[in-house]
Structure formats: C-alpha cells, structure tokens
N, C-alpha and C positions, 0 to 999 in steps of 0.2 A: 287253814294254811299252816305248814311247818315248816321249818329253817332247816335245809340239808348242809352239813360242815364236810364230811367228805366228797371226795371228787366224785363226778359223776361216770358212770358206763357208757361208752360212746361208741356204737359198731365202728372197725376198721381202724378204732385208734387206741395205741395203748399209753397207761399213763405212767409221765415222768416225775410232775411234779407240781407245785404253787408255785403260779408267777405273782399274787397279788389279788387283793378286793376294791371293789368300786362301794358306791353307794347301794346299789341292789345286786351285783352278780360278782362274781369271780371269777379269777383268768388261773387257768390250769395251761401246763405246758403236756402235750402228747406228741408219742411216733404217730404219723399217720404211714399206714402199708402199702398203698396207692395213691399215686406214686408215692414212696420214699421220701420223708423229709418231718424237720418236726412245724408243728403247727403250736401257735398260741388259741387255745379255746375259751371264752368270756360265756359262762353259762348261769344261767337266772338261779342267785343262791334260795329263792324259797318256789316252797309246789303250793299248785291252788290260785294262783296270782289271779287279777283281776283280768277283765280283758282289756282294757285300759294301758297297766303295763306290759302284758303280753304285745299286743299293737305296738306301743313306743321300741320296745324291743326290737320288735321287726324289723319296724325303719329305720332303726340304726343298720342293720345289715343291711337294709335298701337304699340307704346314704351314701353308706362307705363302697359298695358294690357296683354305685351310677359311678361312682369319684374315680376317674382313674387318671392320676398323678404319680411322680417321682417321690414327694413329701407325704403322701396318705398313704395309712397301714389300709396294705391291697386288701378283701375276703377274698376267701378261697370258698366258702360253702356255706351252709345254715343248714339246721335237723335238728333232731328232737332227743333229748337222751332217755335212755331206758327207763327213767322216771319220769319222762314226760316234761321235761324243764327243755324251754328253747334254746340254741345256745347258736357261736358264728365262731369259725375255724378262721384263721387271721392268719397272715405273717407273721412271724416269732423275728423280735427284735431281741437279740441278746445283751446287747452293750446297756449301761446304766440310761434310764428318762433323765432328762432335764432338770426334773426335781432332784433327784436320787445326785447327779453333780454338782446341783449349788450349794447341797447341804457339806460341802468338804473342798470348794474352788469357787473362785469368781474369775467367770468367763472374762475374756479379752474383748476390745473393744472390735477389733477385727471379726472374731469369731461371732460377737454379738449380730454384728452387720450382716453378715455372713447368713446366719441362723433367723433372722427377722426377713432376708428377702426369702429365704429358700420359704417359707412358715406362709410369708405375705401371698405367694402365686399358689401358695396349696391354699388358704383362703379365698385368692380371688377367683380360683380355678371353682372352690364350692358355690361361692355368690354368682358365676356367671350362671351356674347349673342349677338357681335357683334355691338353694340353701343355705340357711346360717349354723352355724357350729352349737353357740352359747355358749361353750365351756371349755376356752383353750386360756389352756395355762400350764406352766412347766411337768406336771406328771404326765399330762397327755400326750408329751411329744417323749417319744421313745426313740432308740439309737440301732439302727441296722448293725450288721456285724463290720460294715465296711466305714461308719461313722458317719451315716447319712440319716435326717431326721424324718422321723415319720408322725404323722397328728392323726391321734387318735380319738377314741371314743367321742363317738356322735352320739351318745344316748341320750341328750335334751335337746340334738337337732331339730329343726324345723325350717318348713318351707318358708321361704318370706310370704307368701301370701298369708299365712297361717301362724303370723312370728308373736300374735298377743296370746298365745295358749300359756295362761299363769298357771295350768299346773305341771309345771318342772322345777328340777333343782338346779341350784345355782352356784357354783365356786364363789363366796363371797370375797375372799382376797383379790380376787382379778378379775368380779364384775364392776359394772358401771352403777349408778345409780340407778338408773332408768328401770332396768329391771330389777335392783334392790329392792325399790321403793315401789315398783309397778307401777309410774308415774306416767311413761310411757310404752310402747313396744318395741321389741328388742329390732333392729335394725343393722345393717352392715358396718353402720358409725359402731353400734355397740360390741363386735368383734373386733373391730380396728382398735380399740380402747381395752379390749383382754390382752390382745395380741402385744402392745404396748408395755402394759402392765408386767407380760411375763417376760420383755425384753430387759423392763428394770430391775426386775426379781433377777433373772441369770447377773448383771453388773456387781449389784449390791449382795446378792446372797438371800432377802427376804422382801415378802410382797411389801408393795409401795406405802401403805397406811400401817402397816403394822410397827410395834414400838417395841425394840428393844428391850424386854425387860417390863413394858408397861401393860397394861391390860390389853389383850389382844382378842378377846372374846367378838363372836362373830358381831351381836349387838353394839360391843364399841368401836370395830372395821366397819359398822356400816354406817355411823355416824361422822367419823371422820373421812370417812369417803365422800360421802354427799356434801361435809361443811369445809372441810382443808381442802387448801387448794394443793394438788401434783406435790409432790417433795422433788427437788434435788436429787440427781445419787451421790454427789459428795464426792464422785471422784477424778481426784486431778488430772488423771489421764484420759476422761471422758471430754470429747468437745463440745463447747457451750452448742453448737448447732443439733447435736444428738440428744443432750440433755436438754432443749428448747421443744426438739420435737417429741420426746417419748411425753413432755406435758402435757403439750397441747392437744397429743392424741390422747392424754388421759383428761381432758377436760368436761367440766361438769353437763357443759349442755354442748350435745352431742352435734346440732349446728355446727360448733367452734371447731371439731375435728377435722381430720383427713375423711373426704369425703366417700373414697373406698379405699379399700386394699391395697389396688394398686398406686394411687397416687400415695400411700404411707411409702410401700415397697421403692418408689420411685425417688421420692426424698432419703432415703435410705443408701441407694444408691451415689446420689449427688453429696453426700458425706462419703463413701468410701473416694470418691473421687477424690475430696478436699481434702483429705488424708493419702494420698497418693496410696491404695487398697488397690490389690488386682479387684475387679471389676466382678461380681458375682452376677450371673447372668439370671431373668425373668425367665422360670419354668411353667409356660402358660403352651396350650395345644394353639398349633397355625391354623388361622383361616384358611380354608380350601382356595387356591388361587385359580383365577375365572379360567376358564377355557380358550385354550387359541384358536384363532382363526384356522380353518381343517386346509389343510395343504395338500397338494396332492400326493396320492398315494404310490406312482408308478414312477419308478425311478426319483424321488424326494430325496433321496439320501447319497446318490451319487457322485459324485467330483466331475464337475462342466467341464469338456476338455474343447479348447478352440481349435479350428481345422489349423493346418499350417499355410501360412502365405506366401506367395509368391514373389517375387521382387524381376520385372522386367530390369533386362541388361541392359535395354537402351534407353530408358527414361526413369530406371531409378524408383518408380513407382508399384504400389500396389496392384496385381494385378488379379484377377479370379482365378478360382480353380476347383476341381471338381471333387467332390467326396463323398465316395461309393456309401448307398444306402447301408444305414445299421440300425440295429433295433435296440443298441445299448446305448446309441446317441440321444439324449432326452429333446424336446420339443426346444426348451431355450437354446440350445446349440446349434438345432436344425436354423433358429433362426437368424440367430448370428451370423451364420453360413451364408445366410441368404441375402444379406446389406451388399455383399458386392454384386456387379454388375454380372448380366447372365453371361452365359458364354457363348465368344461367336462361332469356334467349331472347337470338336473334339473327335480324336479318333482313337477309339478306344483298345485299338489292336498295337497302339505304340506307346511304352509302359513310361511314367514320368513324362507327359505329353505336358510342356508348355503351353497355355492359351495365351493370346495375344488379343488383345482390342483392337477391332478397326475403328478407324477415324467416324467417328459421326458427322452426319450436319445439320449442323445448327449450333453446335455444340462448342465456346471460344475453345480455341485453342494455346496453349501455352507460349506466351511470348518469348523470342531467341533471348540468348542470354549475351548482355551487352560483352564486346569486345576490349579485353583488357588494352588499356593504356600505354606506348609504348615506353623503352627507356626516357627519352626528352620528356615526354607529356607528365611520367611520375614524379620527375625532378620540380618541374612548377608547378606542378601541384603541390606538392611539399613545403616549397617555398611561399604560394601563396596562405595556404593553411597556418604554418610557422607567421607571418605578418601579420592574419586577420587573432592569431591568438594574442597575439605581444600586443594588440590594439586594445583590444578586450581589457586585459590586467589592467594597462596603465589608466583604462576610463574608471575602473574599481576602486583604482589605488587614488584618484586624484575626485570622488566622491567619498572614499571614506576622511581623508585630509579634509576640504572642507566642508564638512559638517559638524557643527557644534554640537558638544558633548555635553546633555542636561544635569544640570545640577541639583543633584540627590540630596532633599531635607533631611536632615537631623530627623529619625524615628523619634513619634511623639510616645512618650514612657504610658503606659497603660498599669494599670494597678490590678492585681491579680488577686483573686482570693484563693486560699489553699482546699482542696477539696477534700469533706470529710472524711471521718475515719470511721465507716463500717464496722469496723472492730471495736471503736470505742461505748465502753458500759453506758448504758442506760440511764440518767438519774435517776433516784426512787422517788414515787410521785409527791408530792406536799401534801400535807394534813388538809383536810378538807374544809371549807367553811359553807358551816351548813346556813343555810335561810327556809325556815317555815313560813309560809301563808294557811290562809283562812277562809274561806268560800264557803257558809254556809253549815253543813256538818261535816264538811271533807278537808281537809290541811294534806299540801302541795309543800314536800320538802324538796329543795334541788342544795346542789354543792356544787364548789371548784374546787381547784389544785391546779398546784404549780406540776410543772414535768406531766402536763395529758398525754397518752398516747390516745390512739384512735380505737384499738382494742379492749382499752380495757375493760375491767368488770368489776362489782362493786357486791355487795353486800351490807343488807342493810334492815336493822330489826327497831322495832318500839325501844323507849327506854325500860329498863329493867325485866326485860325481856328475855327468852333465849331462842326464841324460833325466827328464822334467818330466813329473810329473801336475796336471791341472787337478779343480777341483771345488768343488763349492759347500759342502761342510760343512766346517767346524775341525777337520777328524781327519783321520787318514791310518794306514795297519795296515798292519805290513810281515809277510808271514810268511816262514819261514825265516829269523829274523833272526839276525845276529850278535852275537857278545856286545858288547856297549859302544856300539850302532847308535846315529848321529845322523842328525839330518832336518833339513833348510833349507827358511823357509817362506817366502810372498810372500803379502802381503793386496792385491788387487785389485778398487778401484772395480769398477762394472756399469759405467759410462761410460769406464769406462778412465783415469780421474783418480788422482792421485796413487799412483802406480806407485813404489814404491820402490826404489832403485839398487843397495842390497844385500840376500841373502837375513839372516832369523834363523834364527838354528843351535839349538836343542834334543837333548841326547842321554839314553838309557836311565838312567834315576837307578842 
C-alpha cells in the first residue's frame, strides 16, 4: 500500500486545485467538460486499500446519492482514477465550512437557529431513509455560493440496522459517549447530541468539553465528556431556553435527549418564535397525498349554465320552458332543466313561444287575494291597533313598578394566590444527606435534598475512588461491601445547572 500526495488523473476532468484532507482521502477541486461546471472530487489518498475500506467508501457515495435534500452535498458520479483509487464528484461548495467561520466569528443567535433547523431536516430527512451520519460537526457542513449549508461527508455512515459496526472513526469533539466509550450503539439520539454539539461550537467559537488553554488531548475530551456535565455558552445574548436545550441534547444518557431530529428541529423552532425570529421553515419531502375520488371525465371542467326562466304575466309565477338539445349542456344542467313541470303544448314554428300551464285537477289552487280595506275600515283599524298598544305599555310599565327589586349581598372577598413565575431561577438543589444500610454483604446508600426536581441526575462513586456512576434514582448498592464503606455523591441539574464543586461523603452507620 502507498500514499499518493499528488492529485489524481481523472478522465473528462481537468485539475484546479486542493480543496482539503479527511482522515483517508482528499478533496481536489476540477473543470469537469460535460457538462461544464466545476466539481469538488474526494478521492482515496492511498492505492492497495483493503476491501473493507474500498466498500465504506462506496457507501458513502451510495449515502449521499439516495439523500436528496436542499442541505446535502448533492454526488454527481463515482469512477475510478487512472490509478485505480475510487473517488465521488460532488458539488463544489465555495464559501468557507462552518469550521473555517468559527475560527474568526461567533455566529448569531438567529443565524445559529437558523443553521440547526435547516442541519436538523437534512438529518431527519437521512434517519427517515434509514441512515445515520456519525460524524456531523462544523467542518462537514460546507457553504454554497449562495450561503446555503450543505452536510457532508458520510464516510462513517451507517444504516441503523447495522449502527454497532465499531470499526469507524469518530470526531471526538462532537461525539457522544456512547460511541466514545462503545458502551452502546450509535443511534439517532446519538446524531441529535453531534448536531447539538456543533450548534454550541458555532456560539462559543470551540467544541463543548474543550478547555481554553487546558489539555485538550482527544484522551482528556473523552473523559470530560462522559464525567462533566453539558457546559454553558456563557453568552448573555443566548436564551436560557436555547442554552437549556443544546444540554439536554448533549446529555449523557442518550434516554434524556430529543428523541429525533425532528422534535430537536422543532423546539428550535418554538425559540425562534419566543424570540419574535422570522420562522425558518422544516425542509423535509411531502407525503404523496391520497388520490381523489375519479370524477367524471366529459365535460368536469365546464361552467353549469342554468336555462333562463320564464315568469308568466298573469300569476307572476315560474313557468317552463323549452331548451333545444345541446351537446355542450352537461347531464347536471340537463337536470336542473328538468324540476319544472313538462310542457303542455309547444309550437315550435313561433320563435320565443311562451308556455303556459293548464289548470290541473286535483291540484289546490291559489286562494284570491283578500280585498283591501276601504278609507273608513283603515281608520279603525288604526285606531283600534293605536288602543290595544297604549294597553300593552301601561300593563309593562305597572309590573315592572311593582316588583321588588332584590337586594344584591356585599361580594364575599376571596383570597387569591399570585401565579408563578415560569421565568423564575431554579434553586440549586441542597447538599445531600447521605444514609448507608447493610444487608448482609450488600450496603444500600440512598440521599435527600432540598430543591428535588423530578429530572435530575446524580453521580455517584466509592470513597476515594475515581470511577463514577451516573443515574437517575437517590440510591446506589454496592455489593461486596467492605466493612465501614463510604459513598460520594453529586446532585446534578437535567440542564446541567448548578453542578456542585465538591462531592458529599456518606458512610455505613
């Protein structure tokens, strides 16, 4: 096997330049000649490879090639270069990656929001399609020319059915535990917890566990990953509800997360809201919508036109009337046409021929219309009308007089409590008071504190110890215990708030 350092030969493409190295391959930019345009090409920097990584290779072209999204670097092709090295012709993103920005700017919190939904549906759009990324973090999201982000490299993807294959690499800055430590298999929780990661990397400018200044060696990010809880970004203009959730999706056991992608992307959302944020919309493909009922095909789309009616001059009334066959009349008109009464003659040689109804029988007939009243008869009628109203009032007016008017109690005073204040800080929990028992060769520690929440989490090791268990109940069972066994505990926030600086010690009464 040899290391090739120059660019490869690649029919049909000529080359520009070095865009960049991965962990195994290299991204060269070329003209491609058909069609015209330049291409980013990621080609395997060594010959001889196994088949192992030849295969993973592949499927990253076969990843990115099922994936087709707005946020994912489109492929254009796969081939083999003149030396025999696999390589995938990509979209050429010109603008700086993600990385290449925080190192000289910290994004806005809008822009953050912004960049975590657009990020969030190009993830959820892979887990729908049955793939997990494993390796998103700010290099991999590169910047079209137009300032649109695109996630790239899939080359430790894997199917979720197939998500425990331990041999791949892993961004240790912006994985999870789980596959740090290989404790368990990477899962959708575990991209929600990258993706996280690298929204607080763009705020603060460096990934979440790394120390300013302090040892930042992958061996000591992967310690402080697994034992500290989430940090802070520290910044005032971030709100406690963004800064609540980038934790909790970076928390330890993967349980405690955003259950997918998109409920991350959706509370993401519900902060731009609470921050009055134009609204960035979920880029996710529609379900095909069911099919409608088939209607008919022959004349469906025409405009129903009603025949015109007739109005007889001597009764005022609707009458029939006849309307020469057409073939551009549809069936519903024909039938409309047809509610009135047939016709009793028609003579079709005299144009605008009025039909008329004869009298049926059997049929009532319309009663006369009574005879108006003369001058005298309207007068007393007026007058008697004018008499029965003035009756009317005065019987109103001499029931509302007497009727007694109930006398309204004094409102009895009610005492109110004020309603909390959702906004108000949290206490931080009380020191804990530890109680060991004894059962044989097993010792049962449990604790209290003041300020429980419901969530929280605990940590909790032997005396003079350093290996830490985590866990959500106030107890801890040691068996095999020794006589006099004490325990050190830690109460830790779900947000990862006030974390206390020393353990409490408990031992065997």
């Amino acid at each position: 096997m040899s290391k090739v350092d120059s660019h490869p030969d690649i029919a049909g493409l000529t080359y520009v330049g070095k865009l960049g190295s991965g962990g195994y391959a290299d991204v060269f930019l070329y003209d491609q000649a058909t069609p015209q345009r330049k291409v980013a090409v990621k080609v395997l920097r060594e010959t001889g490879l196994s088949a192992g990584v030849i295969a993973r290779f592949t499927a990253e072209a076969d990843a990115m090639a099922r994936l087709e999204h707005p946020f994912i670097v489109p492929v254009y092709n796969t081939g083999t270069t003149l030396d025999h090295r696999p390589y995938i012709a990509m979209m050429y993103y010109p603008k700086p990656s993600l990385a290449e920005r925080a190192r000289s700017e910290r994004f806005s919190v809008s822009e953050t929001l912004q960049l975590g939904i657009q990020l969030g549906s190009a993830v959820e759009t892979a887990h729908r399609s049955g793939l997990l990324h494993r390796d998103i973090k700010p290099a991999n999201v590169l910047t079209s020319a137009y300032g649109r982000p695109g996630l790239a490299d899939f080359g430790i993807a894997g199917d979720l059915a197939q998500a425990d294959d331990a041999d791949v690499g892993v961004s240790v800055p912006w994985s999870p535990p789980e596959t740090l430590y290989a404790t368990s298999p990477a899962t959708v929780r575990s991209d929600v917890y990258s993706l996280a990661a690298t929204l607080w990397h763009l705020l603060v400018g460096r990934s979440p566990f790394e120390i300013p200044g302090g040892d930042n060696a992958p061996f000591a990010l992967m310690k402080r990953i697994r034992d500290v809880p989430p940090p802070s970004t520290g910044r005032a203009d971030v709100p406690g509800s963004l800064d609540r959730l980038l934790r909790a999706a970076m928390g330890k056991d993967p349980a405690l997360r955003p259950a997918t992608a998109m409920e991350f992307v959706r509370a993401l959302q519900a902060i731009e809201q609470e921050l009055r944020l134009p609204r960035t919309p979920l880029e996710l493909a529609e379900v095909e919508p069911p099919e409608r009922p088939s209607q008919p095909s022959v004349g469906a789309d025409r405009t129903q036109v009603r025949s015109p009616q007739v109005i007889s001059p001597v009764t005022g009334q609707t009458m029939a009337t006849v309307v020469p066959p057409d073939a551009a009349i549809n069936e519903p008109t024909r039938r409309a046409n047809r509610r009135v009464a047939p016709v009793a003659a028609f003579d079709p040689s005299v144009e605008g021929h009025t039909v008329l109804r004869p009298a049926q029988q059997g049929v009532p007939q319309p009663a006369p219309e009574p005879i108006p009243p003369t001058g005298t008869g309207r007068r007393l009628l007026a007058i008697g009308l004018g008499v029965l109203v003035l009756a009317v009032i005065g019987a109103i007016v001499w029931v509302v007089a007497t009727t007694p008017v109930p006398v309204r109690p004094d409102p009895t005073p009610s005492i109110t409590q004020q309603a909390p204040d959702i906004n108000a800080p949290v206490p931080a929990p009380g020191a804990p008071v530890v109680t060991c028992k004894r059962q044989g060769a097993t010792v049962t520690c449990e604790w209290t504190y003041s300020n429980a929440l419901p969530n929280d989490q605990f940590d909790w090791r032997l005396a003079g110890t350093t290996q830490t268990t985590s866990t959500d109940k106030p107890v801890a069972v040691i068996n095999n215990a020794p006589a006099g066994v004490c325990v050190e505990v830690k109460v830790i926030r779900f947000d990862g708030t006030n974390v206390p600086a020393t353990w409490t010690k408990g031992c065997e009464a």
